[in-house]
ZAMARGU-4260 file (C-alpha; in steps of 0.2 Angstrom, whole numbers, plus 5000, padded with zeros to 4 digits):
<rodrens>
0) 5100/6694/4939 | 5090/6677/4931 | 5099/6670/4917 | 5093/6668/4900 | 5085/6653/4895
5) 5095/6653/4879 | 5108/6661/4871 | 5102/6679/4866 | 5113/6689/4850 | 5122/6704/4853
10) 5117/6721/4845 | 5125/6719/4827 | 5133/6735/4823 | 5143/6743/4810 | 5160/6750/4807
15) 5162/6768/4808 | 5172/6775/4795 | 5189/6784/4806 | 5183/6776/4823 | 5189/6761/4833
20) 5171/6758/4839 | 5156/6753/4832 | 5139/6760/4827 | 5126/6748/4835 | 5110/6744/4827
25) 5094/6744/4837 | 5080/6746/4827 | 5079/6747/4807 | 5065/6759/4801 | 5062/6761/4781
30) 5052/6772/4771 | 5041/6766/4756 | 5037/6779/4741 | 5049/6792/4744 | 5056/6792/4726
35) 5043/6798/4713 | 5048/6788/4698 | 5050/6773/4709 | 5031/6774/4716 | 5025/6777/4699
40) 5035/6760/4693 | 5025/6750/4706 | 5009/6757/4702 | 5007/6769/4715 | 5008/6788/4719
45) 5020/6796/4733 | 5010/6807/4746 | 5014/6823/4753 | 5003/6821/4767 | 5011/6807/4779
50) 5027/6796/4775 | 5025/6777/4773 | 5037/6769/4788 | 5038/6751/4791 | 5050/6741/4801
55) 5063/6730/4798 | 5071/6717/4811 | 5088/6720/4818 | 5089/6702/4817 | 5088/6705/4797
60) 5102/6712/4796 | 5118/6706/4785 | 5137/6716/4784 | 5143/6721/4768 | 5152/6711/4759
65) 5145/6694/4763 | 5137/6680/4754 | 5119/6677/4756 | 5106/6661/4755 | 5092/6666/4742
70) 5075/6667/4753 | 5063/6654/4757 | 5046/6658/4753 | 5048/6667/4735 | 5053/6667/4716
75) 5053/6685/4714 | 5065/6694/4726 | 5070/6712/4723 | 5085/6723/4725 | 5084/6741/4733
80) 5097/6753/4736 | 5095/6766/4749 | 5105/6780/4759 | 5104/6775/4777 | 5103/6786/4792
85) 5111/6782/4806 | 5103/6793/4821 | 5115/6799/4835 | 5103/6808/4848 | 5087/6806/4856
90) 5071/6812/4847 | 5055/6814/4853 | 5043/6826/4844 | 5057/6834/4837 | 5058/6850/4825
95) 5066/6847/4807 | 5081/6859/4814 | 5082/6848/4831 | 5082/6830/4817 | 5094/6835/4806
100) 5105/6841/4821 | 5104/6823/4827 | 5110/6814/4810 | 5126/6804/4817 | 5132/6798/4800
105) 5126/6788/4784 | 5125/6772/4774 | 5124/6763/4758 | 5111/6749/4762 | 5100/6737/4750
110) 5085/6734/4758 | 5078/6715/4749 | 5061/6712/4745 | 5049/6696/4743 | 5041/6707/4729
115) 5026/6692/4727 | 5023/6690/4743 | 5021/6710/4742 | 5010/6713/4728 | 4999/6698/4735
120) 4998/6708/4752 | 4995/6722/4744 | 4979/6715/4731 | 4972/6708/4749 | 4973/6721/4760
125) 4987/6714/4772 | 5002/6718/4782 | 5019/6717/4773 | 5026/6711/4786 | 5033/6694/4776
130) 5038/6703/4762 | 5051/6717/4769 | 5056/6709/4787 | 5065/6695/4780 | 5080/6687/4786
135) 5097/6697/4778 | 5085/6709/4771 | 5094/6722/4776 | 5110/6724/4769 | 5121/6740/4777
140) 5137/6745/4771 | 5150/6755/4781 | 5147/6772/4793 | 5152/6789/4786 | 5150/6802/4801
145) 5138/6815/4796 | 5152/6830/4799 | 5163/6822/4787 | 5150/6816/4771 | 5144/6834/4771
150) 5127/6840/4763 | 5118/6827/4754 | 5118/6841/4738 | 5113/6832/4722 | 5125/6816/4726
155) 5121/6800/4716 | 5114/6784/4722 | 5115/6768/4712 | 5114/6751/4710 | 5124/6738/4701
160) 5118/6720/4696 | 5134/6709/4691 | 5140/6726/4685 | 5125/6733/4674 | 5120/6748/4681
165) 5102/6745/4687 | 5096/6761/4699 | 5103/6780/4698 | 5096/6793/4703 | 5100/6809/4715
170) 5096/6811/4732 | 5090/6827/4728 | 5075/6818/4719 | 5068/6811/4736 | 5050/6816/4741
175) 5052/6816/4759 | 5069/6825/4766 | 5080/6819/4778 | 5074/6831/4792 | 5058/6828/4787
180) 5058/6810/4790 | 5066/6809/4805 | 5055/6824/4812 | 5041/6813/4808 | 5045/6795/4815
185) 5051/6807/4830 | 5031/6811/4833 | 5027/6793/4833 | 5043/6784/4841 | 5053/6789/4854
190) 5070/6789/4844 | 5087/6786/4849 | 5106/6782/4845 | 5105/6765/4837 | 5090/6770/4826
195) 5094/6766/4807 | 5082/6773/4795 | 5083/6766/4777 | 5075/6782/4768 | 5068/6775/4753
200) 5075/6767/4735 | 5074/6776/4717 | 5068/6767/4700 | 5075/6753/4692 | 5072/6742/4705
205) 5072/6722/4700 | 5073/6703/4706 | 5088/6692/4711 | 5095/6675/4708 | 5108/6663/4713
210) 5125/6669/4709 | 5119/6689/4706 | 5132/6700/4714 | 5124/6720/4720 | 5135/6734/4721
215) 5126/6746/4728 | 5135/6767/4729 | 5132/6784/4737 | 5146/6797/4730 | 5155/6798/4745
220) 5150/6784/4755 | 5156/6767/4756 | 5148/6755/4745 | 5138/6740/4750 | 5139/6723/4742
225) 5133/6707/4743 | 5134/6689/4733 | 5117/6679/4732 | 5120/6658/4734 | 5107/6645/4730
230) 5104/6636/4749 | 5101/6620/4742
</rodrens>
């Protein structure tokens, strides 16, 4: 086999909550608009007729827990908790039944926003590409297998800025379901174990600075958290 011409990273990948192994992340898929309330804070309205997926990196992503260096390229960069899905089985096409079948487990994440660079994307027509694929932009917390988390039932999700409670909502209030979503990106990507889907963030969302420390919670999940250091 020809070697690399430079070191390449490993997969990152996450603990799994009971297990010795880990849960590897491959790609990072996340969904805009899927909380009402939150669309309708940023000016927009959610829609019934298609999910809104973009893509973040693998390279952007950070383990809970850690500090992280304020972004390059912005003065207005925004928190937003999420539940993640961690996909255990291949999906191609694939019923609601036959995607929520293949739901390994789940996770707190934050997905990070250059919220400028995203309005001023938005105004011009363009990709958001610079706003959302960010480096440590996506902040994951721990794995809770599916089997042991249970239904997802009306469990809260929140956010915590230096301890002032910022997001809250119920999963329940989510546009798109789980099954739903994942039946979807399954008719547009062949999906596979390693496939993280950030499903969306409720209202409340907000910016960041220097020394701002997120908790973000599921009830039942392990929380995510992260500590924000000035690089200079």
């Amino acid at each position: 086999m020809t070697a690399n011409l430079f070191p390449s990273p490993p997969w990152p990948a996450l603990p799994v909550q009971g297990e010795a192994g880990r849960y590897p992340i491959h790609r990072i898929f996340c969904v805009g608009k899927n909380y009402a309330a939150h669309a309708a804070e940023m000016g927009g309205e959610v829609n019934r007729e298609q999910p809104i997926f973009f893509t973040k990196s693998a390279l952007a992503f950070l383990p809970s827990g850690m500090e992280s260096n304020y972004p390059p390229g912005t003065s207005d960069y925004h928190y937003e908790v999420e539940l993640c899905v961690m996909v255990g089985k291949p999906l191609f096409k694939a019923t609601e039944a036959e995607a929520a079948d293949a739901v390994y487990g789940y996770a707190v994440g934050l997905d990070m926003t250059r919220r400028d660079l995203q309005n001023y994307a938005k105004e011009n027509r363009q990709p958001w590409d610079m706003a959302k694929d960010v480096e440590e932009s996506a902040i994951i917390g721990p794995v809770t297998k599916a089997a042991d988390f249970g239904p997802l039932s009306d469990r809260r999700i929140r956010l915590r800025l230096d301890g002032d409670l910022r997001q809250d909502s119920a999963l329940t209030d989510m546009v798109w379901s789980i099954p739903e979503l994942l039946s979807r990106l399954s008719h547009l990507y062949h999906l596979a174990p390693g496939d993280v889907v950030m499903t969306g963030t409720p209202a409340g969302v907000g910016p960041v600075g220097p020394g701002n420390h997120l908790v973000g919670d599921v009830e039942g999940l392990a929380p995510v958290s992260v500590t924000f250091t000035d690089p200079d």
